[in-house]
C-alpha positions in Angstrom: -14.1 12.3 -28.3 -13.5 15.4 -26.5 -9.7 15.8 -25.3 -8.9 17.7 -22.1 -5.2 19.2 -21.9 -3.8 18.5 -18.4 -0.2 19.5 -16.4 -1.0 18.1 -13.0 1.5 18.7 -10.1 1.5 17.0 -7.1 2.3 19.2 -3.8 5.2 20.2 -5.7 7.2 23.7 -5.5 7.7 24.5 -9.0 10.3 27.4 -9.1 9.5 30.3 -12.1 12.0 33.0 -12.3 13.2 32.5 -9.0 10.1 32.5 -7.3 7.7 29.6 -5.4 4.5 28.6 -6.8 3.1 26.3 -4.2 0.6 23.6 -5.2 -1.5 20.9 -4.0 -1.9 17.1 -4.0 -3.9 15.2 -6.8 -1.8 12.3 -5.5 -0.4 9.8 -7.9 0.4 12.3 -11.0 0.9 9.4 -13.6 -0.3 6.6 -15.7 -3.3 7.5 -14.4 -6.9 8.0 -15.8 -8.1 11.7 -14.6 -11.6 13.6 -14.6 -12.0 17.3 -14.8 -12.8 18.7 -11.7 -15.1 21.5 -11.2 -13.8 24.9 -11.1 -13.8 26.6 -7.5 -15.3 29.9 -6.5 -12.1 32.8 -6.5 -10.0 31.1 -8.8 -7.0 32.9 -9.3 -4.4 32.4 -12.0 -0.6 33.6 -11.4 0.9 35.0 -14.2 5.3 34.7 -14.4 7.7 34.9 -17.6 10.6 32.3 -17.6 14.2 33.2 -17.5 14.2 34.1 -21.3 11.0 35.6 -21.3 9.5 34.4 -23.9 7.3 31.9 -22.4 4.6 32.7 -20.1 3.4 30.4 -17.3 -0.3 30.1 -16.2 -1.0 28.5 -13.3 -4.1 27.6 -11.1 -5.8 26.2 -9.1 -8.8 24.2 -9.2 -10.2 22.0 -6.0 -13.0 21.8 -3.5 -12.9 23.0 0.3 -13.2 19.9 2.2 -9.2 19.3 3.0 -10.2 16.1 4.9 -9.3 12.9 2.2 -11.9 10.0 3.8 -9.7 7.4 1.9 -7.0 8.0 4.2 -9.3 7.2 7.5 -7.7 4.4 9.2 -10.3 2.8 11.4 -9.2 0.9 14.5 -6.9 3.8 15.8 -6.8 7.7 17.4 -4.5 10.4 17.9 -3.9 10.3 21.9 -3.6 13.8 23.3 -0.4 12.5 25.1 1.0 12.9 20.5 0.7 9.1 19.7 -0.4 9.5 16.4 -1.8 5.8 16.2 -2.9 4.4 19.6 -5.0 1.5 19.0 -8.6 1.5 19.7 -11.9 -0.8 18.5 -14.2 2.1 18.0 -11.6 4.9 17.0 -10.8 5.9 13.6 -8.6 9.0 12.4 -7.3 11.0 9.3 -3.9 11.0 8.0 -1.8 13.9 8.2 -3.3 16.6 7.2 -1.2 19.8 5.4 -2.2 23.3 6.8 -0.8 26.6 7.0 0.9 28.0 9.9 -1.1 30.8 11.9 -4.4 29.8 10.0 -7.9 29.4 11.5 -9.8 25.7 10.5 -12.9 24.1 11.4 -13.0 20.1 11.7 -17.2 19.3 11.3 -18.4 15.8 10.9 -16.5 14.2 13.7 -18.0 12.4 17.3 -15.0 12.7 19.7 -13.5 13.2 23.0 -10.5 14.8 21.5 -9.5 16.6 18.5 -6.4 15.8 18.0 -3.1 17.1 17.8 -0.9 19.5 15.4 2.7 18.7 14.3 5.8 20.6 12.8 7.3 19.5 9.2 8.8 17.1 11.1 5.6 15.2 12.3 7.0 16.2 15.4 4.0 16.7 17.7 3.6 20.1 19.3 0.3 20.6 20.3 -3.2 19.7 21.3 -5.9 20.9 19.5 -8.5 20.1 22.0 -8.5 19.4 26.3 -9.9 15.4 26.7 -12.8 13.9 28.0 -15.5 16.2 26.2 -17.4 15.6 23.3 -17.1 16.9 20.1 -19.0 17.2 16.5 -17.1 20.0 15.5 -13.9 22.3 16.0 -12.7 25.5 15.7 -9.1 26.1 16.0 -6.1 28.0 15.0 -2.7 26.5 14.2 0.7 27.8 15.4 3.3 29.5 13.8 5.4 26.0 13.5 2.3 24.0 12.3 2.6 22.4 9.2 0.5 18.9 9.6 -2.8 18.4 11.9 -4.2 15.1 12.5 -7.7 14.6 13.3 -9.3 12.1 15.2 -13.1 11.6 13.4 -14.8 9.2 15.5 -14.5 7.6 19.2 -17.7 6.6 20.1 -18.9 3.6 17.7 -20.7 6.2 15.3 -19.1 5.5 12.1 -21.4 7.1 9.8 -20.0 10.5 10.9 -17.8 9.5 8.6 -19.8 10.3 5.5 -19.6 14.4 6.5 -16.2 14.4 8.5 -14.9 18.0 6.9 -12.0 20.4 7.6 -12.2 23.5 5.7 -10.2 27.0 6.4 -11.9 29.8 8.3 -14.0 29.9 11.7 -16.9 28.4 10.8 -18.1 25.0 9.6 -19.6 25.0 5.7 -22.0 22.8 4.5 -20.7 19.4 3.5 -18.1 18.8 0.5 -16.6 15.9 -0.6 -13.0 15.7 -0.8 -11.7 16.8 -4.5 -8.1 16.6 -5.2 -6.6 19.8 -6.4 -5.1 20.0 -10.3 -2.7 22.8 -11.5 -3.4 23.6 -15.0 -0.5 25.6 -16.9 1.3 26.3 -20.4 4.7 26.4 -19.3 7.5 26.0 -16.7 10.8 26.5 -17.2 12.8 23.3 -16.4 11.6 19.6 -15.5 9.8 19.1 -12.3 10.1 15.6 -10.8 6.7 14.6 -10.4 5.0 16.0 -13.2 3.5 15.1 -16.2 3.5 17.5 -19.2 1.2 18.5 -22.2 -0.5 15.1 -21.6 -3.6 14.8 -23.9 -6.2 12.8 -22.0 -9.5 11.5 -23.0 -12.4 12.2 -20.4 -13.4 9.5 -18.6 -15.9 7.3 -16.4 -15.7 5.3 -13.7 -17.4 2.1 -15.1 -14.8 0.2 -18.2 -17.5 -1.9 -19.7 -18.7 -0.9 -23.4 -22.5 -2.0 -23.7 -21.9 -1.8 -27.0 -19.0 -3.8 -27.0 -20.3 -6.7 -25.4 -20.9 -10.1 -27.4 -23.7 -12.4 -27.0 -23.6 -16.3 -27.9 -20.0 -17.2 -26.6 -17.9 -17.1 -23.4 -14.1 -16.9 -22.5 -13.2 -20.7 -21.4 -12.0 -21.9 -18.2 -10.1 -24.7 -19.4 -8.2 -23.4 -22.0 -7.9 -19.7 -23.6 -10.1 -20.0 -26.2 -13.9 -18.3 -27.1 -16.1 -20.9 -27.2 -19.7 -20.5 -28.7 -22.5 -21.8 -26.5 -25.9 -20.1 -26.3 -26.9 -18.3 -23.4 -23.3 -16.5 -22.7 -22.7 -13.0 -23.1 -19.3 -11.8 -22.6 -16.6 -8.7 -22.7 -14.2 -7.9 -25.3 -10.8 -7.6 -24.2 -10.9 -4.5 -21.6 -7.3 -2.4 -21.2 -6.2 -2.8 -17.3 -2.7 -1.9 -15.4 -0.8 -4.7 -13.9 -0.8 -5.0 -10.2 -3.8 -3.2 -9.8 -7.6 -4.1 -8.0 -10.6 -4.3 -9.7 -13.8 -4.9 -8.8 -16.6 -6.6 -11.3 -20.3 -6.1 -10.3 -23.9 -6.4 -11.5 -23.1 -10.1 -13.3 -24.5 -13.4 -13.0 -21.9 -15.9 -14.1 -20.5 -19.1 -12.7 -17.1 -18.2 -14.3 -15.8 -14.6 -14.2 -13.0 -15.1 -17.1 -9.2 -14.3 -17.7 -6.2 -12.0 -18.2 -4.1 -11.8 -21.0 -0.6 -10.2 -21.5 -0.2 -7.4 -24.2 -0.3 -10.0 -26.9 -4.0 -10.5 -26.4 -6.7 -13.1 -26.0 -4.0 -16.1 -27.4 -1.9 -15.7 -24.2 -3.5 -15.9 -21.2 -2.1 -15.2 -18.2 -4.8 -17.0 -15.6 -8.1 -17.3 -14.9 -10.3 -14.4 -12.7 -12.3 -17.3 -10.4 -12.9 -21.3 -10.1 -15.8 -22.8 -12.6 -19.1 -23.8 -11.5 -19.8 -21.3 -8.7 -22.1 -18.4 -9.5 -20.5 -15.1 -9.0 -22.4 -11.7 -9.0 -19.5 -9.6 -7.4 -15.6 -10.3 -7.5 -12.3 -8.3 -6.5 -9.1 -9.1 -8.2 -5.6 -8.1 -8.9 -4.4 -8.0 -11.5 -0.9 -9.9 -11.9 2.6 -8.0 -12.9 2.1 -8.9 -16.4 -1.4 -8.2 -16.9 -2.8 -5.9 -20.1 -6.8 -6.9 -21.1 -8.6 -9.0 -19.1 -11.7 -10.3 -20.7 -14.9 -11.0 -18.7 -18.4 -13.2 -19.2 -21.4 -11.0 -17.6 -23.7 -13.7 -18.4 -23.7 -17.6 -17.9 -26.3 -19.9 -19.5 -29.5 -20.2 -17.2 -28.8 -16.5 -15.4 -29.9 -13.2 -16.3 -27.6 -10.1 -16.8 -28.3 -6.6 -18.0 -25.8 -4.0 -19.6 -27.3 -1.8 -17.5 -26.1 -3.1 -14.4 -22.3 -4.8 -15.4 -19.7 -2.8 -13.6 -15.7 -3.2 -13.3 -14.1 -0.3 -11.9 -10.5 0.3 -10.1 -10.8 -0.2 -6.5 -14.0 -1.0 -4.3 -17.6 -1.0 -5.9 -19.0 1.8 -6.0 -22.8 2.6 -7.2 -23.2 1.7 -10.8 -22.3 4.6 -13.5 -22.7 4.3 -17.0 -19.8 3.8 -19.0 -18.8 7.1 -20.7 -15.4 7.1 -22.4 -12.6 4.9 -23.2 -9.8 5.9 -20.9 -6.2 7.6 -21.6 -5.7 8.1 -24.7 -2.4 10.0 -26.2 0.0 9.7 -23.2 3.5 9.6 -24.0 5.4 10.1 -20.7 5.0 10.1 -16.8 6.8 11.4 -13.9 9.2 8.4 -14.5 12.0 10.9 -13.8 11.4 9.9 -10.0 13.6 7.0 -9.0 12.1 3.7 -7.9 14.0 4.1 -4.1 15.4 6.7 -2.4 16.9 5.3 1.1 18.2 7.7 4.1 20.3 6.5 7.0 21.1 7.7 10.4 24.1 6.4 12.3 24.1 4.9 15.8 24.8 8.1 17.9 23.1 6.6 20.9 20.5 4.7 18.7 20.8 2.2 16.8 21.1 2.5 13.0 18.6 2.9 10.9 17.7 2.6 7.3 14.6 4.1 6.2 14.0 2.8 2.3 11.4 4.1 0.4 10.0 2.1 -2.4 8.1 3.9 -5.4 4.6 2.0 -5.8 4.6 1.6 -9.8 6.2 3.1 -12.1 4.8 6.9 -12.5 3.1 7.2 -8.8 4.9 9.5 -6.0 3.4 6.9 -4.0 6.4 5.3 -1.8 6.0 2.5 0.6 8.8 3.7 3.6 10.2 0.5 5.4 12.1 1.0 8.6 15.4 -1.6 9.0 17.1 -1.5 12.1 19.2 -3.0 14.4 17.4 -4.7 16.6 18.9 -5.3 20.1 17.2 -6.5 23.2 19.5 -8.1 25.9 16.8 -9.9 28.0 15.9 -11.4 24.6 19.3 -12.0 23.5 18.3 -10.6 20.4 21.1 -8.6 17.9 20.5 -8.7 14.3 19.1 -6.4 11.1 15.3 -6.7 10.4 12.4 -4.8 9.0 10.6 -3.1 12.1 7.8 -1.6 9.8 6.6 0.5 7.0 4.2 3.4 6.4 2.7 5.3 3.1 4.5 8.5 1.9 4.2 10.8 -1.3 7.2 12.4 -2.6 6.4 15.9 -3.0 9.0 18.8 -3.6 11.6 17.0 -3.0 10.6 15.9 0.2 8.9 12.2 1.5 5.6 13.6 3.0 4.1 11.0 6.0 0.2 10.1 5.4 0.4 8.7 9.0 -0.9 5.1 7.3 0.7 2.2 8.7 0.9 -0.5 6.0 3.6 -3.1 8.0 3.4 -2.8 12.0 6.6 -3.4 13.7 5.9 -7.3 14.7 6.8 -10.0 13.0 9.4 -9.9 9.6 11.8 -12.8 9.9 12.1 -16.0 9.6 11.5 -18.4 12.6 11.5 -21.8 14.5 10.5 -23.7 17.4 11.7 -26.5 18.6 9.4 -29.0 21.2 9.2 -28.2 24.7 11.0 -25.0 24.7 8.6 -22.2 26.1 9.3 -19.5 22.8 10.3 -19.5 19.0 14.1 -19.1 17.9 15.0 -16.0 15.9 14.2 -12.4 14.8 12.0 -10.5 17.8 11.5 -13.8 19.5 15.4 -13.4 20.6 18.1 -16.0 20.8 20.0 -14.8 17.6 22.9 -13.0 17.7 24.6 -10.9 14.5 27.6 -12.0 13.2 28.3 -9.9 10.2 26.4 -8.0 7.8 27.0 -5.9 4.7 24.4 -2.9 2.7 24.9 -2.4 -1.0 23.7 1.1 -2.3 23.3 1.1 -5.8 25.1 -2.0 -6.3 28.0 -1.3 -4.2 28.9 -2.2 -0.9 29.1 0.6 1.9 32.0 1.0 3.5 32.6 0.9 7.3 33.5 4.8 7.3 30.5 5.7 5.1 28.1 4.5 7.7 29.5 6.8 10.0 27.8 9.7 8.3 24.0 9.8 8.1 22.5 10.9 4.3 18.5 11.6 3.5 16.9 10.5 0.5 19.5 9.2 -1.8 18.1 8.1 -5.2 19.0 4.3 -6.2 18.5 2.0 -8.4 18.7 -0.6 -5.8 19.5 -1.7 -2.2 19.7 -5.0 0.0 21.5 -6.0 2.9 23.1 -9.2 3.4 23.5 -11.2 6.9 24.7 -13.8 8.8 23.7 -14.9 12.5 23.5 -17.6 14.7 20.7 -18.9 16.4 21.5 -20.4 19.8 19.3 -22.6 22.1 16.4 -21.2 23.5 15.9 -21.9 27.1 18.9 -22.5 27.9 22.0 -20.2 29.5 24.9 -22.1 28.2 24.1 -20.1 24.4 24.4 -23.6 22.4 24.6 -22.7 18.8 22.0 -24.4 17.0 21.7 -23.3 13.6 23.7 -20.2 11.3 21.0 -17.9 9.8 21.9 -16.2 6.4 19.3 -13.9 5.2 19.3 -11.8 2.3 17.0 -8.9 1.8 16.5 -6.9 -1.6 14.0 -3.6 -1.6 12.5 -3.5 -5.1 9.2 -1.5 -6.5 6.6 -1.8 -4.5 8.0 -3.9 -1.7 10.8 -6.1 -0.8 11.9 -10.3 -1.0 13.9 -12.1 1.4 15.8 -14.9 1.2 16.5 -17.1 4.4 18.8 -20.4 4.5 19.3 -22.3 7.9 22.7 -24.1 8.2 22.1 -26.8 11.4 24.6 -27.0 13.9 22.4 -28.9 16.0 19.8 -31.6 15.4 16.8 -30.2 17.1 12.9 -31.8 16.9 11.3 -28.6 15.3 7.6 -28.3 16.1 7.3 -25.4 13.4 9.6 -23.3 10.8 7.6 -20.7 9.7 9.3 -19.8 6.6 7.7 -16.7 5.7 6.3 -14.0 8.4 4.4 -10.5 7.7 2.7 -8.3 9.7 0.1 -6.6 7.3 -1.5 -3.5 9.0 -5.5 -3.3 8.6 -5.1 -0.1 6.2 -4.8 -2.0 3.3 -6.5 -5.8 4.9 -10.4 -5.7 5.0 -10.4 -8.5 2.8 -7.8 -11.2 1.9 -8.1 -14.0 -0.5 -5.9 -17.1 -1.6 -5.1 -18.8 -4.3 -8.1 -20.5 -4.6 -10.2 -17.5 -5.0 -11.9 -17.8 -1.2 -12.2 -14.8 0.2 -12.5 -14.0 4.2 -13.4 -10.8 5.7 -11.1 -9.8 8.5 -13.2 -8.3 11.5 -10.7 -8.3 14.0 -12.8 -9.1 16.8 -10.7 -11.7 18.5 -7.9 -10.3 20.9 -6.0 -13.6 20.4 -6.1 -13.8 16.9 -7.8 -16.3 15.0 -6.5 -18.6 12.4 -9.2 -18.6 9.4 -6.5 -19.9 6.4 -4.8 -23.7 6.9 -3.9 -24.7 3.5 -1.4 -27.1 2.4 -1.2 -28.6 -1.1 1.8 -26.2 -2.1 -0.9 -23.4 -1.8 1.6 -19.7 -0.7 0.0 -16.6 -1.1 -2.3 -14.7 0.4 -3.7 -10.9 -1.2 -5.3 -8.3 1.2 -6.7 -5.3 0.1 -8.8 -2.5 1.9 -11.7 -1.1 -1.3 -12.3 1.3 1.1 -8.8 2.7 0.9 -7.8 1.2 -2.7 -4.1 -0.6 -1.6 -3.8 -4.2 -0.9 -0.9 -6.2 -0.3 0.7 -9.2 -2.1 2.9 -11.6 0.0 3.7 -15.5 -0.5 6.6 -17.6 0.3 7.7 -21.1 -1.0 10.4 -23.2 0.5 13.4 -24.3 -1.5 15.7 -26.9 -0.1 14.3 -29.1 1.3 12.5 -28.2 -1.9 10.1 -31.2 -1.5 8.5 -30.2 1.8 7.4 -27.3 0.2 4.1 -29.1 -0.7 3.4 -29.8 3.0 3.7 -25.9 4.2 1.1 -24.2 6.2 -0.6 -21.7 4.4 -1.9 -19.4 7.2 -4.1 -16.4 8.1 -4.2 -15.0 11.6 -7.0 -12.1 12.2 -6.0 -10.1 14.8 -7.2 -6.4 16.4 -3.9 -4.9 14.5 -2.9 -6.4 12.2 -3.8 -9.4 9.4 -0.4 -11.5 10.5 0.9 -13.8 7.1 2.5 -17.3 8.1 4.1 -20.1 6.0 4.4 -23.4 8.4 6.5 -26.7 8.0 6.0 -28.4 11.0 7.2 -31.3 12.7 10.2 -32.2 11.1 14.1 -32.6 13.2 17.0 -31.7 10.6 20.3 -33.3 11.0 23.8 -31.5 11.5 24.4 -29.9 7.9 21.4 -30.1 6.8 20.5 -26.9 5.1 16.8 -25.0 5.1 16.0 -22.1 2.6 13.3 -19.8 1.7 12.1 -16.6 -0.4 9.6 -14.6 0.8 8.0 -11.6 -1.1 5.9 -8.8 -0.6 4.3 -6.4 -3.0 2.2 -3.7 -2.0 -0.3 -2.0 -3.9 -2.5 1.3 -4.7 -4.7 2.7 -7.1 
């Protein structure tokens, strides 16, 4: 097997005897599975000796011209030429930020628009146009400022999605023929010093797209739905066990089977974790993700009375994508990542005429510079009555440098995050942005310990930790009525952890209110990552956001509580189920619902119909995971 050396950076600055090599994104930089990218014309290595001179660093690089990434396109929104970044729109769709060089000339080709778009400062502050509005536009030329350091691009307006497929910026004034989008690798020897971010001498095998071995497959016998075992049965061809990463999508293709198979943990075929899909239905094409625990999984192409070639079985990472043939193994030889980043950083601004603000950034996996960046703030709205702590939203970054870099991807919007009620007859719900719920107290723990009052006077970026939650108590009061009868106290714990964040809610009744609905668990999932979503009994629904009232496709009981999205066109998804504990048998009567909206895919966990008396006391956990590959 031929064995590629890599050292791949990740829009890093490394720093060589004092001076700055820049470099660009390949995005996630470990525990990853890599192909060699072509070389590109003018390639230019930069030659520097360390501080001891007696190493010498060689570094280059090696990428395509098209600076436009079509995995970040985020349909359903444009850049407005007023700076909105994300104004919602049916027909629109737009990049992500985009990093350019100030005073440079670019052309944008590919595109069907009225406007361009804008350009930003390093602060994704916007500060200019980069077209007038109302005309119409297939391609750009432009120049950016002196203060430029993002552009965002708006590719179609006008219901013409294929443009998609040659959307292009490159650098210069005048459009090239179409590229596709290669991420750019920095090869070297040496660096002086660790780089946070980077992997180094990394021995990696070459690798394809498609993890099924023809030659490993086994006719005669198929991986069980019932139990773990292989049984033998003529007409079955299945999979040996196939390495995957936990918490990641998969998609199988090209089989006929009416059972897809199962995951294992590390110890192999005798543990299995769960089964892939339900028995008895055929399946020729199946996403999954894979659980937190999850090392093989092993598949069955072929069922007894259907017809499968090697020629056709496919599971990738991701979407499907056009069959390739299986080429190599995978990784072989790593023995590190850029686990040297930590799993949060979290920056704060104090009130200063706002209100605070936490902005916590959770690392994807372990070895991505992936971070998912939640917003919690104090939320206040008067006519509301509403004053309390609460997750207002989240976005993708990538830790580059030493800096969180926006992709301008929304992946929580700023509705719904709490935990709510409402009781018969009165005209809203109780709680969170619905208003009637007023703060009492509340306390942040960096790194397991508490901030103090005087340290949340001072504003800090980007602290590394460990860990962070928030604990906090308020009181719900009557809605609809002035006199603000306390109804219920509202603790709610909330803990950021890799990847996402869990809440825990418990509801202490003051009153004895007729409740027409708790929903337990609430989440706003934005449509980058929810094309799809799927439930626990393998159903999937495709989310066309066509109805501006929402619709509600999912209403499952039976003690049925999660619900996975996932966008293959953009490779994340999102995890996020709830359960009630106390009272901890209603649990099995809970709503397990979908809305579709324009948006967003909104999450709900219902009890409904139930009237609590005074002490009674209501809890729940809520969690949510997201996901990229």
């Amino acid at each position: 097997m031929k064995k590629i050396l890599f050292l791949v950076f990740s829009l890093i600055t490394a720093f060589v005897q004092g001076q700055s090599l820049p470099a660009t994104t390949i995005g996630e930089v470990a525990d990853q599975v890599f192909r060699q990218q072509p070389n590109s014309p003018g390639l230019s290595p930069r030659h520097y000796r360390n501080e001891d001179s007696t190493k010498l660093a060689v570094i280059a690089q090696v990428g395509g011209r098209n600076l436009l990434d079509k995995s970040l396109i985020v349909p359903g929104q444009y850049s407005n030429v007023n700076g909105f970044f994300a104004t919602p729109s049916f027909n629109g769709r737009r990049s992500g930020f985009i990093r350019v060089k100030p005073g440079t000339t670019y052309t944008v080709s590919g595109i069907n628009v009225n406007f361009v778009g804008n350009q930003y400062d390093s602060l994704l502050t916007v500060s200019s146009p980069l077209s007038t509005a109302g005309g119409v536009f297939t391609s750009y030329t432009f120049t950016t400022l002196p203060t430029t350091a993002y552009v965002g691009l708006n590719i179609n307006a006008n219901a013409v999605f294929g443009t998609d497929n040659t959307a292009m910026l490159n650098e210069g004034a005048t459009a090239v023929g179409y590229e596709s989008f290669l991420p750019t690798a920095v090869k070297g020897e040496f660096v002086t010093g660790r780089i946070a971010g980077v992997m180094y001498e990394k021995d990696y095998a070459t690798v394809g797209t498609n993890l099924i071995d023809p030659a490993g497959l086994v006719s005669g016998s198929y991986y069980g739905f019932s139990s773990n075992t292989i049984t033998t049965a003529s007409g079955w061809v299945r999979t040996g066990l196939i390495p995957v990463r936990p918490h990641t999508i998969y998609t199988l293709s090209g089989v006929n089977t009416t059972f897809v198979g199962s995951e294992f943990t590390s110890a192999g075929q005798s543990s299995r974790i769960r089964v892939l899909s339900q028995s008895g239905t055929l399946v020729n094409v199946i996403s999954f993700r894979t659980s937190s625990t999850a090392a093989y999984v092993g598949l069955n192409i072929q069922s007894v009375g259907q017809t499968a070639s090697a020629a056709t079985a496919q599971l990738e990472l991701g979407g499907r994508t056009a069959y390739a043939a299986y080429t190599a193994t995978g990784v072989a030889g790593a023995t590190g990542s850029s686990s040297s980043l930590p799993n949060l950083f979290v920056s704060y601004s104090p009130p200063g005429g706002a209100q605070a603000t936490f902005t916590v950034y959770c690392r994807y996996a372990p070895g991505s510079t992936y971070y998912v960046g939640y917003i919690l703030k104090r939320y206040v709205n008067t006519t509301e009555r509403a004053d309390m702590y609460r997750i207002m939203g989240a976005d993708l970054y990538q830790y580059l440098g030493g800096s969180m870099i926006a992709s301008g991807v929304n992946l929580l919007t700023n509705g719904e995050s709490e935990n709510v009620w409402k009781a018969v007859g009165k005209s809203d719900f109780t709680g969170g942005v619905h208003g009637d719920e007023s703060l009492t107290s509340v306390s942040f723990y960096l790194n397991s310990v508490a901030l103090s009052a005087s340290d949340l006077t001072v504003g800090f970026s980007l602290k590394p930790a460990s860990d962070f939650w928030y604990i906090q108590t308020s009181t719900m009061i009557e809605t609809d009525n002035a006199t603000l009868t306390p109804m219920a106290t509202h603790q709610k714990r909330t803990d950021f952890v890799v990847g996402g964040y869990k809440t825990f809610n418990r509801l202490t009744w003051l009153a004895s209110p007729n409740v027409d609905v708790w929903y337990s668990g609430i989440a706003c999932v934005a449509i980058s990552q929810a094309d799809v979503a799927y439930d626990e009994d393998f159903t999937n629904y495709v989310l066309d956001r066509s109805k501006t009232s929402g619709t509600r496709i999912i209403n499952k009981q039976g003690g049925r509580r999660q619900i996975d999205y996932y966008s293959a066109a953009n490779n994340m998804g999102v995890s996020v189920s709830s359960q009630i504990l106390k009272p901890s048998a209603q649990d099995v009567n809970a709503k397990l619902e979908l809305w579709d909206v324009p948006d967003y895919a909104k999450y709900y966990r219902g009890l409904y119909a139930q009237t609590p008396a005074i002490g009674d006391v209501w809890e729940s956990l809520q969690t949510v995971r997201h996901y990229k590959n």
